[in-house]
C-alpha positions in Angstrom: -26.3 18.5 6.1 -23.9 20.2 3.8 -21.6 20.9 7.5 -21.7 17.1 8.2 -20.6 16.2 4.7 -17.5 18.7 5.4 -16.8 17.3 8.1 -16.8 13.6 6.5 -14.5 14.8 3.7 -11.9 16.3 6.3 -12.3 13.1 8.6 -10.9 10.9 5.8 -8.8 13.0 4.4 -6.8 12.7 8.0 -7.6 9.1 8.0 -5.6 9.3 4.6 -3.1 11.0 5.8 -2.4 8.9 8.8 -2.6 5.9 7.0 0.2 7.1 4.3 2.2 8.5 6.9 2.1 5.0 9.0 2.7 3.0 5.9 5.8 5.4 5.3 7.2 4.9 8.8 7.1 1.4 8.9 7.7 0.2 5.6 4.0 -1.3 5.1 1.3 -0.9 2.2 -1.3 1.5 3.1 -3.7 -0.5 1.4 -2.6 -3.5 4.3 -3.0 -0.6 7.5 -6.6 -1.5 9.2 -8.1 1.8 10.9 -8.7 -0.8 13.6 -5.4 -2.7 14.2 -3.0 -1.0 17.0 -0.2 0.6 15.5 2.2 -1.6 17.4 1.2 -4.3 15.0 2.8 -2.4 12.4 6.1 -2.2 13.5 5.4 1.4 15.1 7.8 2.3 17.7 8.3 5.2 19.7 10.6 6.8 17.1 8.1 6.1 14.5 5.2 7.9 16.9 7.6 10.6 17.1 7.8 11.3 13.5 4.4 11.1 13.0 4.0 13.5 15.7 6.3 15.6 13.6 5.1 15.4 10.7 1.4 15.9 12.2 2.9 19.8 13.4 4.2 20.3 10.1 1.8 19.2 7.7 -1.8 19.7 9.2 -0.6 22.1 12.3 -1.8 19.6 14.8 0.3 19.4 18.1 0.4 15.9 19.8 
C-alpha cells in the first residue's frame, strides 16, 4: 500500500509540474490546463514542446 501511495504522490507531483510548465509556455492559467485537453489547444507549438522537453532533462532528468 504504502509503495502505491508513493507512487500517487510522485504521479502528481509530475502532473504538477507539467501543468505549470505548459501554463508557462503558453501564457495560460494552470488552474484553466485540463489533463485531458491536447496540448495543441493550448497554443503549444513545436517550440513550446521543445522547451518543455528541455526543461523535462533539466529539472526531473527525464529525456524525451
Amino acid at each position: 500500500m504504502k509503495r502505491i501511495a508513493i507512487a500517487m504522490s510522485r504521479y502528481q507531483d509530475h502532473v504538477e509540474w507539467l501543468t505549470a510548465q505548459v501554463a508557462h509556455v503558453t501564457n495560460v492559467s494552470p488552474d484553466a490546463i485540463n489533463t485531458g485537453t491536447p496540448l495543441a489547444y493550448y497554443g503549444m507549438d513545436s517550440a513550446g514542446f521543445r522547451q518543455l522537453s528541455v526543461d523535462l532533462k533539466a529539472e526531473k532528468k527525464i529525456e524525451v
